[in-house]
C-alpha positions in Angstrom: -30.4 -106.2 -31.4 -30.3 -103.4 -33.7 -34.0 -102.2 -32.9 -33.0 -99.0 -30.6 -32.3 -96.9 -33.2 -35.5 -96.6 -34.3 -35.0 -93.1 -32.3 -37.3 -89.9 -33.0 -37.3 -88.9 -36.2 -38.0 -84.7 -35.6 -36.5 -82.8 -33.8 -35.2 -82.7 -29.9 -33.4 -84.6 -27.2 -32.4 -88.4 -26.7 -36.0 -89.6 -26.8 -37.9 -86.2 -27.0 -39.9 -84.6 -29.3 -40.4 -80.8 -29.9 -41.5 -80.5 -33.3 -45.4 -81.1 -32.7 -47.3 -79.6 -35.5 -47.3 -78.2 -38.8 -46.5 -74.5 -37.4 -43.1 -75.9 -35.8 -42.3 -77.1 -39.5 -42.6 -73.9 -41.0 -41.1 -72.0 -37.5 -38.9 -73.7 -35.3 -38.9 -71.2 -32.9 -42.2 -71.4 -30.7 -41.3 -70.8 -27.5 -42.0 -66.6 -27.5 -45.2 -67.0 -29.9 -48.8 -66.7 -28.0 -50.7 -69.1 -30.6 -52.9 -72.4 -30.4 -50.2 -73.7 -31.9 -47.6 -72.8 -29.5 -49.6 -74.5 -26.7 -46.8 -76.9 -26.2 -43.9 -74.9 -27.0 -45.0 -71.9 -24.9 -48.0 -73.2 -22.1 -48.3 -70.1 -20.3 -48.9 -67.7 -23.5 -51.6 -69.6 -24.0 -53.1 -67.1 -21.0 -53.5 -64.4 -23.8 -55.4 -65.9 -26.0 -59.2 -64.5 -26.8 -61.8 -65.8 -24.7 -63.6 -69.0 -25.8 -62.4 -71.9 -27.7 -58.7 -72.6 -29.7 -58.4 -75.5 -31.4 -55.9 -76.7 -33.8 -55.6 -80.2 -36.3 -52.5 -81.4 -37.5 -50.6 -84.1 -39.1 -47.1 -84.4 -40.8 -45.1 -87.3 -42.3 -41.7 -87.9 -42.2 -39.4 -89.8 -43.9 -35.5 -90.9 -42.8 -32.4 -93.3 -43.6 -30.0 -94.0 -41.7 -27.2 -94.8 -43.0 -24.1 -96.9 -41.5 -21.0 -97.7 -43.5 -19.6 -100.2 -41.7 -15.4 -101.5 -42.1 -14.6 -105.1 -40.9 -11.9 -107.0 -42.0 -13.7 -110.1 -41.9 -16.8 -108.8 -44.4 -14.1 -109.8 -47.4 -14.8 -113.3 -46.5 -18.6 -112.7 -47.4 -19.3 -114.3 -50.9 -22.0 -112.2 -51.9 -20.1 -108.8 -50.8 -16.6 -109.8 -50.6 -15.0 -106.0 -49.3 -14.2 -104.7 -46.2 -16.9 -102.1 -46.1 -20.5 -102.9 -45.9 -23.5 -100.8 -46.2 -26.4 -100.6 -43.9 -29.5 -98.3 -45.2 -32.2 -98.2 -41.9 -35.9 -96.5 -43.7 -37.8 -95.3 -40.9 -41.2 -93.7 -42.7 -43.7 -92.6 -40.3 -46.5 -91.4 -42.6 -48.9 -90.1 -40.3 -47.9 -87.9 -36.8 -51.1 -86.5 -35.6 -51.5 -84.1 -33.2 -54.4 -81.9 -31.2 -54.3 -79.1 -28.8 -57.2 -77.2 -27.6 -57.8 -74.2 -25.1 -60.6 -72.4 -23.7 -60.0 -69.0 -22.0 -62.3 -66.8 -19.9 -60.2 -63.5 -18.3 -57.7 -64.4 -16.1 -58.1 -68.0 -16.1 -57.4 -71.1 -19.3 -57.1 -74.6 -19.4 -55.4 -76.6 -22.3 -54.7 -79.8 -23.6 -52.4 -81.4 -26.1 -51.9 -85.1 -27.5 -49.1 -85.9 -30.0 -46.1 -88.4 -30.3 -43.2 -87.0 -27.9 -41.3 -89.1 -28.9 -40.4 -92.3 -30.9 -40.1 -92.2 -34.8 -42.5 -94.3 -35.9 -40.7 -97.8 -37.9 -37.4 -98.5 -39.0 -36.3 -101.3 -41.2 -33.1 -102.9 -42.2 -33.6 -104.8 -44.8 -29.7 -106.7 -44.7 -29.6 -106.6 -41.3 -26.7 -104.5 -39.4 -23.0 -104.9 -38.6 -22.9 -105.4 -35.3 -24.2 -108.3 -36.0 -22.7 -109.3 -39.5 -19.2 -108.5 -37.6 -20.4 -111.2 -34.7 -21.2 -114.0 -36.7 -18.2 -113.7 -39.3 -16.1 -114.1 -36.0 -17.7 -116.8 -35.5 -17.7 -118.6 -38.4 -14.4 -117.9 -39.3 -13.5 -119.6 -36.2 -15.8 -122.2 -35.9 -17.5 -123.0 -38.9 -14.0 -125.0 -40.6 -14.2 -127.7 -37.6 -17.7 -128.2 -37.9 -18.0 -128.9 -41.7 -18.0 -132.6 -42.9 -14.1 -134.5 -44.3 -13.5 -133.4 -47.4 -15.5 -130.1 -47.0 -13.3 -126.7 -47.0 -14.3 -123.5 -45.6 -14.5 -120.5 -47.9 -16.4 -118.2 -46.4 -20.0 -117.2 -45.1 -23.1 -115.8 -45.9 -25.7 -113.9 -43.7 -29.6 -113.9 -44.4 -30.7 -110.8 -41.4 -33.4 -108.7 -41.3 -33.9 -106.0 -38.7 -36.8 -104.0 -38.1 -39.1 -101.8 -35.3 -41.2 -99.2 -34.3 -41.6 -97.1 -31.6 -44.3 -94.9 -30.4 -44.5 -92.1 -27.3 -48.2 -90.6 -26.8 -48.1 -88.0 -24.7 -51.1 -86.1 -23.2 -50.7 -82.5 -21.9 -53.4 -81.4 -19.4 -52.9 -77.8 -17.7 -53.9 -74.1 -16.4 -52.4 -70.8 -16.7 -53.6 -68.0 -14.9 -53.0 -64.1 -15.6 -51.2 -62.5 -12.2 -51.2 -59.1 -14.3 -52.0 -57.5 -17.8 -48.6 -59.0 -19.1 -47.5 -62.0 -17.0 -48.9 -65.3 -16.7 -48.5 -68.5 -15.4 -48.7 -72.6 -16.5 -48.9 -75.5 -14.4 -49.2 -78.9 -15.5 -48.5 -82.8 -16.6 -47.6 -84.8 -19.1 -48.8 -89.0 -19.6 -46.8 -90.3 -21.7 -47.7 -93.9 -22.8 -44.2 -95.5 -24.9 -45.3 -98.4 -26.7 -42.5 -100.5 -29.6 -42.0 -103.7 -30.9 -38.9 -105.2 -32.4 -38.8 -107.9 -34.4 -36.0 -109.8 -36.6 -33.8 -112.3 -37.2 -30.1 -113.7 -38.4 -29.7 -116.9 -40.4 -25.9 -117.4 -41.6 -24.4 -120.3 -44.2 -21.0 -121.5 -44.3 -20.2 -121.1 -47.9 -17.6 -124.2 -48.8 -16.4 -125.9 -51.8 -19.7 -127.9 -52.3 -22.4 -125.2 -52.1 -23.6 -123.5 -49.0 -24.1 -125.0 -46.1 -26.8 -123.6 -43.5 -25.8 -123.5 -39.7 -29.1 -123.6 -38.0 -27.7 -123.7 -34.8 -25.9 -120.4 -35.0 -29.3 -118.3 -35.7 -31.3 -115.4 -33.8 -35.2 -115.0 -33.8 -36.6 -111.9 -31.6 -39.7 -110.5 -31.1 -40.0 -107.9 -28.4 -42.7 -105.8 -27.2 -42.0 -103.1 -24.7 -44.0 -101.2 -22.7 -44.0 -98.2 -20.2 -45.9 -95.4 -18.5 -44.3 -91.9 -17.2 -45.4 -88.4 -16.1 -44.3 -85.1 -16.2 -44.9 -82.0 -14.4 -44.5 -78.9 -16.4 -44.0 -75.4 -15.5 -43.9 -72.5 -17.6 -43.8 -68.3 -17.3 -44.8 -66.1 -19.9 -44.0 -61.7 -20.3 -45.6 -60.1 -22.2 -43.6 -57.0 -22.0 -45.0 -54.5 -24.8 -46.3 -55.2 -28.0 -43.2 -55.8 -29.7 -41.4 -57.8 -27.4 -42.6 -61.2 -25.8 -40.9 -63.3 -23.7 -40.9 -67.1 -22.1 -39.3 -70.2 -20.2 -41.1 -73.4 -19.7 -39.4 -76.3 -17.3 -40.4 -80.0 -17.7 -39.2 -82.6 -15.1 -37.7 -86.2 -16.1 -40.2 -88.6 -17.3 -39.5 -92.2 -15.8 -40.0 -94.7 -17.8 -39.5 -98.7 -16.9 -39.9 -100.5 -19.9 -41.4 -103.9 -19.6 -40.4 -106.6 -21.9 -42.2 -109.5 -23.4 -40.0 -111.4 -25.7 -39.2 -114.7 -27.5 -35.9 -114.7 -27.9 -34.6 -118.0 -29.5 -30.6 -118.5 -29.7 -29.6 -122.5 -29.7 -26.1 -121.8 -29.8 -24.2 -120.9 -26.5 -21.2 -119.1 -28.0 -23.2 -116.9 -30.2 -25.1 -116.7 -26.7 -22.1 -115.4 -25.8 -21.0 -113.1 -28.3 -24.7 -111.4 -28.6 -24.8 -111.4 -24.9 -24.2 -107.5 -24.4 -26.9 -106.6 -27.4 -29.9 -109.5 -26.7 -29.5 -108.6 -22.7 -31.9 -105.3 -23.0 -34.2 -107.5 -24.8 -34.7 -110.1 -22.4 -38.5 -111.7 -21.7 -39.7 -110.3 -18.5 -37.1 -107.3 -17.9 -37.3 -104.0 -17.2 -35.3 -101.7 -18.6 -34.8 -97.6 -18.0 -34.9 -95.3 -20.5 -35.8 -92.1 -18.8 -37.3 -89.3 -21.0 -34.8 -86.5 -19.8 -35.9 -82.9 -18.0 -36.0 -79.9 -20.0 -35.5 -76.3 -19.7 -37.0 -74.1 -22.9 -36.7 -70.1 -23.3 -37.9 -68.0 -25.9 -38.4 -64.4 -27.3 -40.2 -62.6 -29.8 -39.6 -59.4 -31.3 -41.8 -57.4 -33.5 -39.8 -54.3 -35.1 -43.1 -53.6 -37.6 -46.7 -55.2 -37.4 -46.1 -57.3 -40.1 -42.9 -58.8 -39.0 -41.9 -61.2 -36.5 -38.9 -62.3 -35.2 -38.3 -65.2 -32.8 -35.7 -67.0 -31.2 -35.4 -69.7 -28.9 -33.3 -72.4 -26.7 -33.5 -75.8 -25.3 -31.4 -77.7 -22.6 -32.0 -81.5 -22.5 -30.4 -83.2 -19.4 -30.0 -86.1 -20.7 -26.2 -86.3 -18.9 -28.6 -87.0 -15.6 -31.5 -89.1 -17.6 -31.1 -92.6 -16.0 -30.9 -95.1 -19.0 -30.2 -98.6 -19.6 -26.7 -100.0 -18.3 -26.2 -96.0 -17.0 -25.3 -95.0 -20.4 -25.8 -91.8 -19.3 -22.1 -92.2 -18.1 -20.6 -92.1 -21.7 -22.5 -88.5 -22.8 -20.3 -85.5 -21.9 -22.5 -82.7 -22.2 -26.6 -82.3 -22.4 -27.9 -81.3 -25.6 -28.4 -77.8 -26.1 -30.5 -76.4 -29.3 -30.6 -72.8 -30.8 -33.4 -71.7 -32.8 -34.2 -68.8 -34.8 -37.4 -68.3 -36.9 -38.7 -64.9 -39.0 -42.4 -64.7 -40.1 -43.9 -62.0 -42.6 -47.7 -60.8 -43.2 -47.9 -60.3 -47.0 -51.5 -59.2 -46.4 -54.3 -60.1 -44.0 -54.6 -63.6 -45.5 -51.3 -64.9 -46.1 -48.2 -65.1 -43.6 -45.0 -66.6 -44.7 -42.2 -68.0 -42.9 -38.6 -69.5 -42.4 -36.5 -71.1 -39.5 -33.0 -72.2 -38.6 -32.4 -74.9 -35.8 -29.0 -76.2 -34.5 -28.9 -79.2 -32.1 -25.9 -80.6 -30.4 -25.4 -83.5 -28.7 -22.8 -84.7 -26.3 -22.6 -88.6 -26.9 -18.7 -90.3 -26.5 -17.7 -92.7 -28.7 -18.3 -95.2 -26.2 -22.5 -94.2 -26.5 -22.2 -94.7 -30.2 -23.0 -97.4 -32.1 -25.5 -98.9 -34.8 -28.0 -99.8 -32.4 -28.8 -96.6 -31.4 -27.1 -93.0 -32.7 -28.1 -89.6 -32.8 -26.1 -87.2 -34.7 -25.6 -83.1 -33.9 -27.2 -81.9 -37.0 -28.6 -78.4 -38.5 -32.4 -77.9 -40.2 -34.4 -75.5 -42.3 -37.7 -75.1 -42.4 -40.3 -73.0 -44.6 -44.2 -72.9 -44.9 -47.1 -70.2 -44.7 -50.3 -69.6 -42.9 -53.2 -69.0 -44.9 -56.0 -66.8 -42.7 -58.9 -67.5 -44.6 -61.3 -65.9 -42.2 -60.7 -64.5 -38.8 -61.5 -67.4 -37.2 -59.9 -70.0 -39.8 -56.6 -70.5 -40.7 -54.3 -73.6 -42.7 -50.5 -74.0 -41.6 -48.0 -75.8 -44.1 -44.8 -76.2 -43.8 -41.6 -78.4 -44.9 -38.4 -79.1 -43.6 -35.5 -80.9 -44.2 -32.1 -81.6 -41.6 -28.2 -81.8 -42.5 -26.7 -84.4 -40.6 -22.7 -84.3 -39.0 -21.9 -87.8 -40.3 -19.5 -89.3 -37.8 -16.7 -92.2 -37.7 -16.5 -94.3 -34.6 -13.7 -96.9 -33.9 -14.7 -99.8 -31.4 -12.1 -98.9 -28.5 -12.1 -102.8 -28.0 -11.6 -104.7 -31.2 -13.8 -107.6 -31.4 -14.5 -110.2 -33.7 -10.9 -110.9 -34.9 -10.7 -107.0 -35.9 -11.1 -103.9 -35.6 -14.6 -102.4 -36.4 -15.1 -99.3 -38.0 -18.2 -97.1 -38.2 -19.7 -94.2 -40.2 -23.0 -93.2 -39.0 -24.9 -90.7 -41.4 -28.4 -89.6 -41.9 -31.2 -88.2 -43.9 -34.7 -86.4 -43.1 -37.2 -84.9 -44.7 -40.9 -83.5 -43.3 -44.0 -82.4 -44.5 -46.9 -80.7 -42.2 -50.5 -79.3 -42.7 -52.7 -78.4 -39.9 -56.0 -76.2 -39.3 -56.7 -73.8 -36.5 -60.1 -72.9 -35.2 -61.0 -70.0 -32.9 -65.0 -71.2 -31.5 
């Protein structure tokens, strides 16, 4: 059903993640910092860290719609919203995104470790359903509902009762070691688990609306509840120059993360036509199937430049393969290029306890038409972010930050009209985040 789109909600890839703390909030670019907090972003700088122990807390909540405007010419023969252009609001609210990373250095040598959501976007919930599905069942009842209705009884149209709602979780791990080979360069090997865990859950009752009330077509509804599970690993690799003190500079390489997703379902659907028109939607959902949806490789560089003490410039970018990320029904086939990502990011020491900061990000995507639709979109887009650190001893600092992302809304036409019509599509959407975390040197 409608359930894949609860995609990740930050910032990344088709099903990656690469904003994982409060200091990415307030500085997109990461990737040529040498900071607990870049641990992720930049593995190997983590080699130039003091001796001892790093750790850093963090959580952030985020808050999206989705929003699909959806033109059918059927949806006039809806009584309650009797125009051709309905509209779909998806709240995905993920109120808590934790995250950890620690590292303990000793010369040459550190190990690290990092758990946080990789990917996902916590719930999403339609609350009138979605067209797809609105667009199936006026097709069928517009067809089917007249013949079915007693003498006397007339057809004027239909009403849908839907609901469509899910959540989806990645939990990543990051175990791994860097090791100094001289004064400026260093090296990071290591993996990521990554545990995907969602649920989806909902439902379609529709009514043939006639010329003696409503009448309810049992027969023609959809129940689901699906849980899907998976397990995946990642080996990571990652370089780190640190040339002078003013410039810095880093690439870090992940491999593909396989992931089979297991299903366990009850899926109930009593009528075989709707069986059939709901065929190419229910199919990914179906009890005991596995289905691919491959976490794709990765290739991250970044630099830092430092023209004064107190100022530091960063930049960064990200390749996503997602064109070679096996997914379901090899939907890899309808994306054109692999996401790419630019990112640029300034921070400023006012004085010895306060740092601010301020970021730009652009991602584009490379999904056809064909890869589009209102189970599952992702939209080339552009975000800001702000924040400050707060030292408030050497060894103690706080990172805030908020950011917000300006979506390209785009129109899709179904190249095969369906339904008695041609379906339109608007896809648009709306994010907001907010991040504190707390960083320890031990």
């Amino acid at each position: 059903m409608a359930f894949a789109a609860v995609s990740s909600a930050f910032a990344g890839g088709l099903l990656t993640n690469t904003n994982q703390n409060a200091a990415f909030v307030r500085n997109f670019a990461q990737e040529g910092k040498i900071d607990i907090t870049s641990i992720y972003a930049n593995p190997a700088g983590g080699a130039f860290l003091e001796n001892g122990w790093h750790l850093s807390l963090n959580n952030q909540t985020a808050f999206q719609r989705r929003i699909i405007d959806t033109t059918f010419p059927l949806f006039q023969y809806n009584t309650s919203n009797p125009t051709p252009t309905h509209h779909f609001v998806g709240k995905a609210t993920a109120p808590t995104i934790p995250s950890i990373t620690a590292s303990y250095n000793k010369d040459k040598w550190s190990v690290s470790a990092h758990f946080a959501i990789s990917g996902g976007g916590g719930k999403c919930e339609f609350d009138n359903g979605l067209g797809s599905f609105e667009a199936a069942y006026a097709g069928v009842l517009y067809q089917m509902a007249p013949a079915l209705l007693p003498p006397g009884v007339t057809f004027q149209g239909y009403t849908v009762n839907s609901f469509m709602k899910g959540k989806s979780y990645h939990f990543g791990l990051q175990l791994g070691g860097t090791y100094k080979f001289t004064d400026n360069i260093a090296g990071f090997v290591g993996v990521r688990g990554l545990y995907a865990t969602s649920n989806y859950n909902g439902a379609v009752n529709p009514s043939a609306t006639t010329n003696v009330g409503n009448i309810p077509l049992n027969n023609y509804g959809i129940d689901l509840n699906c849980d899907q599970t998976a397990f995946g690993v990642a080996i990571i690799l990652g370089v780190d120059w640190k040339i002078n003190d003013k410039w810095n500079v880093s690439a870090k390489y992940e491999t593909p993360t396989r992931l089979n997703l297991k299903n366990k379902s009850e899926i109930i659907v009593v009528d075989d036509l709707v069986k059939e028109k709901a065929a190419g939607i229910l199919s990914q959902f179906e009890d005991g199937k596995k289905v691919r949806e491959d976490v794709p490789a990765m290739l991250a560089l970044g630099a830092q430049y430092s023209p004064i003490e107190k100022v530091r410039l960063n930049a960064g970018y990200h390749q996503f393969f997602d064109k070679v990320s096996t997914k379901f029904l090899n939907k890899e086939d309808l994306i054109s290029h692999n996401t790419h990502e630019f990112l640029l990011g300034a921070e400023y020491d006012i004085c010895k306890w306060l740092t601010i900061s301020g970021s730009w990000e652009t991602t584009l995507y490379g999904m056809d038409d064909e890869f589009m639709n209102d189970l599952s979109f992702n939209l080339s887009n552009h975000m800001v972010g702000a924040g400050f650190r707060i030292n408030a001893t050497q060894r103690f600092s706080i990172d805030v930050g908020y950011m917000c992302t300006f979506y390209n809304s785009r129109g899709v036409t179904d190249p095969e009209p369906k339904w008695n019509g041609m379906k339109y599509d608007l896809y648009d959407r709306k994010n907001h985040t907010f991040g504190i975390g707390v960083n320890l040197d031990l």
